[in-house]
C-alpha positions, 0 to 999 in steps of 0.5 A: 759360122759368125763370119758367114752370118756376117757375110750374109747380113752385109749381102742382104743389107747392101740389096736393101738400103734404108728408104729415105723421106721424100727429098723436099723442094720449094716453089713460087708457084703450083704445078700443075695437078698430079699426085698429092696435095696437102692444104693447112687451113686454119678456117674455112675463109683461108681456102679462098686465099690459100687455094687461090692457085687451085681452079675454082671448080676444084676449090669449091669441090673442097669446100663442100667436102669440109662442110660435109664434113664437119672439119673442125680446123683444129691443130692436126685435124685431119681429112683426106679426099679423093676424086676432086680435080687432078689430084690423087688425094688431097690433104686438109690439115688443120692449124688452129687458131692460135699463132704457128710457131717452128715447131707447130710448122714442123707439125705439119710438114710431118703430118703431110709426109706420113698421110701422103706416104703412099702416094705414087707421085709427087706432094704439093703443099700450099704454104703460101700466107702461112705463119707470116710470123716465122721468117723461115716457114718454108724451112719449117714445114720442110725439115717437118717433112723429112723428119715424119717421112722418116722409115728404117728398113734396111733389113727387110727384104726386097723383092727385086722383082717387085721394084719401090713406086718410083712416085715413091720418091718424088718430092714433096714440094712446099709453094709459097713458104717464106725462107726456102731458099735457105733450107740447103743450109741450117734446116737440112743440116738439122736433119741430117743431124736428127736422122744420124742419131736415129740411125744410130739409135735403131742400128741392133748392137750387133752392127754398132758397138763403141768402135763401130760408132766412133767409125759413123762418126767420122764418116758423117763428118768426112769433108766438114771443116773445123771438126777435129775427131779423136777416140780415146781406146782402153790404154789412152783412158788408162793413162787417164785415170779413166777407171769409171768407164773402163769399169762398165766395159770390161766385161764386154769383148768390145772395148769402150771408147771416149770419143771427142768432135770439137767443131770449133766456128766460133771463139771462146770458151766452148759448150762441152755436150756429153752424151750416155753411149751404151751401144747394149745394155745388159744390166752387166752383173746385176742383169736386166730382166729378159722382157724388153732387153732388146730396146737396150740397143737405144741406151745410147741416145744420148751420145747419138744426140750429141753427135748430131748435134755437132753435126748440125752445127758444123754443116751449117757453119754456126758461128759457135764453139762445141766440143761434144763427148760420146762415152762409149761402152758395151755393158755385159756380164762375163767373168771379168765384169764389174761385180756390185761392191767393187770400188773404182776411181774415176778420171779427177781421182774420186772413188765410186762404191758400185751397189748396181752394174746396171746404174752404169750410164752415169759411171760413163759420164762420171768420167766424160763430164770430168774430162770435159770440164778439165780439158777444155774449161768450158762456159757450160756443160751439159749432159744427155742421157737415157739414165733412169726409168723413174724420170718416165714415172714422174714426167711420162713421155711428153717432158724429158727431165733437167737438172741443173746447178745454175737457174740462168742455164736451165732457163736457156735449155727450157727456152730451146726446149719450147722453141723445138717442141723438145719440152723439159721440166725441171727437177730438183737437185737437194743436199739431201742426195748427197746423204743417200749416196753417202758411201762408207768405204768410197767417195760416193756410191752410183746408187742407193737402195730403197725407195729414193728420187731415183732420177735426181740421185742420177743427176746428183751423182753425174753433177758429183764429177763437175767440180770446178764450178762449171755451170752444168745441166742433165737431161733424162731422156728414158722415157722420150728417147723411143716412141711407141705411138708416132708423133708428127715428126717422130715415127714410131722407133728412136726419136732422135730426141734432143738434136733440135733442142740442143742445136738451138740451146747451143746457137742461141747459148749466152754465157752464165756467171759459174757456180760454187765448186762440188766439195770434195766428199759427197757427205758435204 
């Protein structure tokens, strides 16, 4: 039965391909009338220099409508018109007043992708004089508009006799905006590197498990040069003294695996960015309640991030040196599983009392952060997870958390995070934690009870594993991995969050003096 609903799934699936965002293309000069056309106007006189290519009829046709209107110019402001000109709709979008920067641009790409969405025809958006400032504009609002278009509906039926608007898929063309006669090279990379992991992300676990994972990567990777890809299985990471993530599997019939893409275009000692990969999470013995369990197919955003991140980097040629580490498992309850109380020993030898199976995302990057940090002797580490509800408590949907042993490496992250729009806030690290996490019979415990910092425990506990004095970040992503309400260039679903900071983190990286090295008990 399992293999006929199988069958059937992949037959639905291959008569209905996700849709793609309308490709993007660039141009010195507007064509002629048809389909769509976007404007972002800062004030009214920009009409006059932006709309310069329009004719004049159609030009002042649009300014009586804004005054009409009473369009404010406010940044995402708005107005959609039809029946002027030869244009089957046009867009106002308003910029505000204060400087644009990348991200603000990627702003409006989004916004023109999702309000001409239904457009039977071509979308021309003038850019011509906009964000003088940002070299590669163009670029910007390009990768804006592939990221907003964004749709996943690879299960949904079709009917094939009632074929997709071939205008549909027409391209959205940006004219006049500086730097798009670059976009083939690090702005598309970008977003293929985003659109992976929300792929990835959205994917049900039934279809992307740690194996399968591991088998998407690779061929995201096909044909890319200086990426080595390895997988470790259950008798690798056995060797290994890997009992922290083999813990988290063992009660799923589908094994767990660390996987390792090294893109190596530069020299030195590398970025290591590891990544939560709970392909499904359950709770495993201290079982989750039913009500919103199916959004735990996303707990493993993290290891999408880092994934596309290196896919980013390595097709666009970046001139850096990253080693990115997904720790894969699948987190059930079956009669092998892990039961609270249990003691496991993770990859550098410490010991872990398991108060709650549910707290198992840090019980994987315990032994990824670790490994990373010995194999590789890496200038930095950072680690990606959706680890705790309790940092959506403290910061909401807007900021994801960090946590860091060292000032200068938060600073970089948070910059990173400013120039994407892919905001932190920091949160504190205290020798306290230690304390609460103090176990009797083990070196640490993966959780305390009672009313505690649950998202800086988290973060303790992850930190607990880099003891060789590497400077070392987290970021919490639960409460900004998934959207429910849209954002510019982030549908409703899986954000794919993290692959723009990352990416920038990662080119823009200068290295930071080390840090005192973790004591050896977490009572110290």
């Amino acid at each position: 039965m399992r293999r006929i609903a199988a069958a059937l799934l992949a037959a639905a699936t291959a008569l209905t391909p996700a849709v793609a965002a309308r490709p993007v293309s660039f141009a010195n000069a507007a064509p002629q009338a048809s389909g769509a056309l976007v404007l972002p106007l800062g004030n009214a006189e920009e009409l006059a220099s932006r709309g310069g290519s329009l004719d004049s009829g159609t030009r002042d046709a649009i300014g009586r409508a804004l005054a009409s209107a009473e369009f404010d110019y406010k940044e995402g402001s708005t107005l959609s018109l039809r029946g002027i000109g030869g244009w089957s709709q046009i867009v106002v979008i308003g910029t505000g007043s204060a400087p644009l920067t990348a991200a603000k641009l990627q702003d409006i790409g989004g916004t023109a992708a999702t309000e001409t969405a239904k457009t039977d025809g071509p979308v021309t958006l003038l850019a011509n004089g906009l964000a003088a400032n940002v070299p590669d504009a163009g670029a910007q609002i390009g990768i804006g508009a592939e990221l907003g278009g964004y749709t996943f509906d690879r299960y949904k039926y079709r009917d094939a006799a009632k074929p997709r608007a071939a205008g549909r898929d027409a391209p959205l063309t940006i004219v006049g905006g500086a730097g798009g006669d670059g976009y083939a090279a690090q702005p598309a990379a970008l977003t293929e590197g985003v659109l992976l992991a929300r792929n990835l992300i959205t994917e049900p676990s039934n279809e992307v498990w740690p194996e399968e994972f591991v088998t998407r990567t690779r061929a995201a990777f096909r044909g890319v040069g200086n990426v080595t890809i390895e997988a470790l299985d259950e008798t690798r990471m056995r060797e290994l003294g890997m009992g922290s993530i083999l813990s988290v599997g063992q009660g799923s019939k589908r094994p767990p695996r660390m996987l390792i893409v090294h893109y190596k275009g530069g020299s030195g000692a590398p970025v290591v960015l590891a990544g939560k990969g709970i392909t499904f999470d359950s709770g495993g013995t201290s079982l989750k309640p039913g009500t919103g369990m199916w959004r735990m197919k996303g707990d493993m955003a993290g290891a999408a991030a880092v994934v596309g991140t290196a896919l980013s980097l390595a097709k666009s040629r970046a001139p850096v040196n990253v080693v990115a580490i997904a720790a894969l498992a699948e987190n059930m309850p079956d009669g092998g599983a892990t039961r609270p109380g249990d003691v496991v020993k993770a990859h550098n030898g410490k010991t872990i009392e398991i108060i709650n199976t549910d707290a198992e995302g840090r019980l994987v990057l315990a032994d990824a952060v670790s490994y990373g940090e010995r194999r590789f002797k890496p200038a930095a580490i950072v680690d990606i997870a959706t680890l705790t509800g309790a940092v959506g408590g403290a910061l909401g949907s807007d900021y994801a958390g960090l946590f860091a042993n060292s000032d200068p490496l938060a600073q970089q992250l948070s910059a990173a995070g400013e120039a994407t729009g892919e905001i932190l806030w920091r949160l504190p690290l205290h020798a306290n934690h230690a304390k609460s996490m103090k176990s009797d019979i083990a070196d640490i415990k993966n959780s305390a009870e009672g009313g505690s910092p649950g998202a800086s425990l988290g973060a303790h506990f992850i930190g607990y594993f880099v003891d060789g004095g590497t400077p070392w970040a987290h970021l919490d992503i639960a409460a900004v991995s998934w959207r429910t309400d849209a954002l510019p260039t982030v549908p409703k679903g899986a954000a794919g969050y993290g692959v723009r900071l990352l990416d920038r983190f990662v080119r823009d990286f200068r290295p930071v003096a080390g840090v005192a090295p973790a004591a050896s008990s977490a009572a110290n």
